[in-house]
C-alpha positions in Angstrom: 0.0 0.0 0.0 1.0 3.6 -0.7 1.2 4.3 3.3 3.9 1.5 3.5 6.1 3.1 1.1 9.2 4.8 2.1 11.6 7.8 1.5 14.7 7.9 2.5 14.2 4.8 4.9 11.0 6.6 6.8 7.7 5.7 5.8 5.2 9.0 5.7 4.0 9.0 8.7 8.0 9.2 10.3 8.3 12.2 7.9 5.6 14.0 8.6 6.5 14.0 12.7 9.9 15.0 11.8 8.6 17.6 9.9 6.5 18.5 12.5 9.1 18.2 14.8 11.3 20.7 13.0 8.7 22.7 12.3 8.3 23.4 16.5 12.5 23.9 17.1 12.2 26.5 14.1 9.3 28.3 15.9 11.1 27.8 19.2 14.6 29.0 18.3 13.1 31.9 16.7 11.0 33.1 19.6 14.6 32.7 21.8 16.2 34.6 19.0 13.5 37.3 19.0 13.7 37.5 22.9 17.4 37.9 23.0 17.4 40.3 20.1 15.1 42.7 22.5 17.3 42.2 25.5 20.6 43.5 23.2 18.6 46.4 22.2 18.1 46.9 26.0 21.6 46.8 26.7 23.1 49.1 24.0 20.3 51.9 23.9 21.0 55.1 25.3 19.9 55.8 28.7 17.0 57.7 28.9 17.0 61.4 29.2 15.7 62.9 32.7 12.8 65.4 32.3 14.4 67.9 34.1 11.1 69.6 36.0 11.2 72.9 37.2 11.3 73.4 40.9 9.7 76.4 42.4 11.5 79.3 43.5 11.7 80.8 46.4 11.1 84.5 46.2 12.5 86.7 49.3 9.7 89.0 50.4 11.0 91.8 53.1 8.2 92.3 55.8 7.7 96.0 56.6 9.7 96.9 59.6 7.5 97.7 62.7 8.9 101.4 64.0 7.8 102.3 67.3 6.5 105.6 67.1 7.7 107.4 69.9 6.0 109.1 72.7 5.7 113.0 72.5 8.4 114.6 74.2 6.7 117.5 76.9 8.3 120.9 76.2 9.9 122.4 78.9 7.7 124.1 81.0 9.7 127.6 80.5 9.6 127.1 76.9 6.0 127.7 76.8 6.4 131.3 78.7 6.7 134.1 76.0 9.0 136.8 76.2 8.2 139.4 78.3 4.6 138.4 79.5 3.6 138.3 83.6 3.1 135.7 85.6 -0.1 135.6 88.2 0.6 132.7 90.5 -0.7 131.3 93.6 -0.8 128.9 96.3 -2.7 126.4 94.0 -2.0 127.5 90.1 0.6 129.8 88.2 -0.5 131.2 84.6 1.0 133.9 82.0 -0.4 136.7 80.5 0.9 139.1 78.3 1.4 143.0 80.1 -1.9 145.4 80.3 -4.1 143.2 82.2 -5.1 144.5 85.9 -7.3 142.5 88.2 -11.0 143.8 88.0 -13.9 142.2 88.6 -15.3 140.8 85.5 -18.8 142.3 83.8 -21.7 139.5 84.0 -21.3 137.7 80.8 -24.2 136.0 79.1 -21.6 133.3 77.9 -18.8 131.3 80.0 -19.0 128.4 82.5 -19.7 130.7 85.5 -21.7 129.9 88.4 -21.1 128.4 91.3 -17.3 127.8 90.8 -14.6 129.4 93.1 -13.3 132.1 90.8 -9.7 132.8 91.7 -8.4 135.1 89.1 -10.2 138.2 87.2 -8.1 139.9 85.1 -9.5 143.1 82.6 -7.6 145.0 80.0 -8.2 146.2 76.2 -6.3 146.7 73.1 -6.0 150.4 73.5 -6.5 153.3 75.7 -9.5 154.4 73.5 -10.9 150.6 72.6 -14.6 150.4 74.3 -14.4 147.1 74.8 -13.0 144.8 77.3 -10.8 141.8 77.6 -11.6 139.1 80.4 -9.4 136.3 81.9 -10.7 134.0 84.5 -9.6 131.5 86.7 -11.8 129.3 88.7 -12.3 125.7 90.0 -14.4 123.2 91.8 -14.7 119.9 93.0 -14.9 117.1 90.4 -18.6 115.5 91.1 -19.5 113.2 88.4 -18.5 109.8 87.4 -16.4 110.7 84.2 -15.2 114.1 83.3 -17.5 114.1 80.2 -20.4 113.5 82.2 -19.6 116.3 84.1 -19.5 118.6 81.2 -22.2 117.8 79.6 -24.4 118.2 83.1 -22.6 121.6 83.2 -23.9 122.9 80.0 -27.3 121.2 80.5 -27.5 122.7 83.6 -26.6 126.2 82.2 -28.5 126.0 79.3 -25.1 126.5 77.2 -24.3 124.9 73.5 -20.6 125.4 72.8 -20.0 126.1 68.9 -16.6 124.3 69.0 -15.7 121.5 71.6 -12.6 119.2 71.2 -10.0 117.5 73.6 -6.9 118.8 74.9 -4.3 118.6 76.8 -2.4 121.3 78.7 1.0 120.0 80.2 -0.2 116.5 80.1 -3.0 117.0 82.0 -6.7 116.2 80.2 -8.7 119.1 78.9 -12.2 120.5 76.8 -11.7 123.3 74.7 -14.5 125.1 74.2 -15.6 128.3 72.2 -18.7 130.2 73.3 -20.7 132.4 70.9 -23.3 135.1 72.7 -24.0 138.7 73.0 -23.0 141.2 75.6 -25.8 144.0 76.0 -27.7 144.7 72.5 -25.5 145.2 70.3 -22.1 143.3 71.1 -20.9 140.4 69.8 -18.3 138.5 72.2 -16.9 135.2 71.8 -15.3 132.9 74.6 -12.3 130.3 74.8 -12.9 127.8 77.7 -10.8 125.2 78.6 -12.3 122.6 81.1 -9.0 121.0 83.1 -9.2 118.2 85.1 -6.6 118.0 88.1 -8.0 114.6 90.3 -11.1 115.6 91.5 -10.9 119.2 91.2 -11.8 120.7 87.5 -10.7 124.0 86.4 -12.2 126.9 84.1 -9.6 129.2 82.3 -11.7 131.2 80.5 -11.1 134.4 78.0 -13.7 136.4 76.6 -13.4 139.8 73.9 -15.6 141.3 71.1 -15.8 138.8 68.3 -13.3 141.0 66.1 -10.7 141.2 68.9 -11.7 137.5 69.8 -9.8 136.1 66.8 -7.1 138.9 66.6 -5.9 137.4 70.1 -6.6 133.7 70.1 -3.4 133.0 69.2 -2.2 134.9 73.0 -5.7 133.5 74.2 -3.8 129.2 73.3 -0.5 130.5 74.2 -1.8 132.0 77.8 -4.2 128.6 78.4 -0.5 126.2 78.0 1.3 128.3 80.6 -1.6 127.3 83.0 -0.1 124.5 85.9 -1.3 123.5 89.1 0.6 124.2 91.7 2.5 121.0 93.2 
């Protein structure tokens, strides 16, 4: 029979395993030669690059440099005297005025803080021999008797009826103060103004007041603030 014959001493069948056979080492070796290949590639390929990635930088920021503001300095007490003025001083207070004033009792004013406070100092004068009109300068106290030194203004101008038309804290030598300006009218036909300061000294408050003709008022309100700092209490 034809499946009995043989070629080259191997019947068909043998070939055909053999072939089969050599069929499977071919597919083998060239899988090992195909995974070796990749493996040399491996080995001689150039190292891969690093992505370099940029880092952040750090950017110097200079805070603002905290200054302590300092405290005012108090001028010397002597410093605040002008040349030439006069000094009214007693046992409890010294102040400065400049020269022409003579103690006088002062006219009833229809403006001022007046009352029932001790008044200590009345001082008259004008701006010339032939001026009709009058300069005042008062100094007077009494106790402190309310519990905070604005409630104690504001009962004092309640009580009196009075609306100052400029009121704003001071301080004279360190020591807590209410200006006040007064506006009213002396008689029927003069207009007077008046600078108040309101000084507290512990439990005593203080009234150091001046008072002119409107005109004359704001000719001498610069004398009127200089006079009010030379006022101390006596220690």
């Amino acid at each position: 029979m034809n499946q009995d014959r043989k070629y080259f001493g191997m019947t068909g069948v043998q070939i055909g395993i053999l072939a089969g056979l050599a069929g499977a080492a071919f597919l083998l070796f060239c899988i090992t030669g195909f995974m070796m290949l990749g493996k040399a590639r491996g080995l001689f390929s150039p190292p891969a690059t690093a992505t370099s990635t940029p880092q952040p930088t750090a950017t110097l920021i200079l805070m603002p440099t905290l200054t302590a503001t300092p405290a005012a300095t108090a001028l010397p007490y002597e410093s605040l005297i002008p040349s030439g003025w006069v000094q009214y001083r007693t046992a409890l207070y010294e102040i400065w005025m400049p020269t022409g004033y003579k103690s006088g009792s002062a006219d009833e004013l229809v403006v001022g803080l007046g009352g029932n406070p001790i008044l200590d100092l009345s001082l008259r004068g004008s701006t010339s021999s032939k001026s009709l009109n009058k300069i005042y300068m008062t100094v007077a106290y009494e106790p402190m008797n309310a519990e905070t030194f604005d409630a104690f203004i504001n009962q004092k101008l309640l009580t009196l009826g009075l609306s100052p038309s400029e009121r704003t804290k001071a301080t004279l030598n360190a020591v807590p103060a209410v200006r006040l300006i007064f506006s009213g009218r002396k008689g029927n036909n003069t207009d007077i103004n008046e600078l108040t300061y309101v000084i507290l000294d512990g439990t005593t408050v203080w009234y150091v007041q001046y008072t002119a003709e409107i005109n004359e008022f704001y000719n001498l309100l610069g004398n009127f603030e200089s006079s009010a700092q030379t006022f101390r209490v006596v220690r």
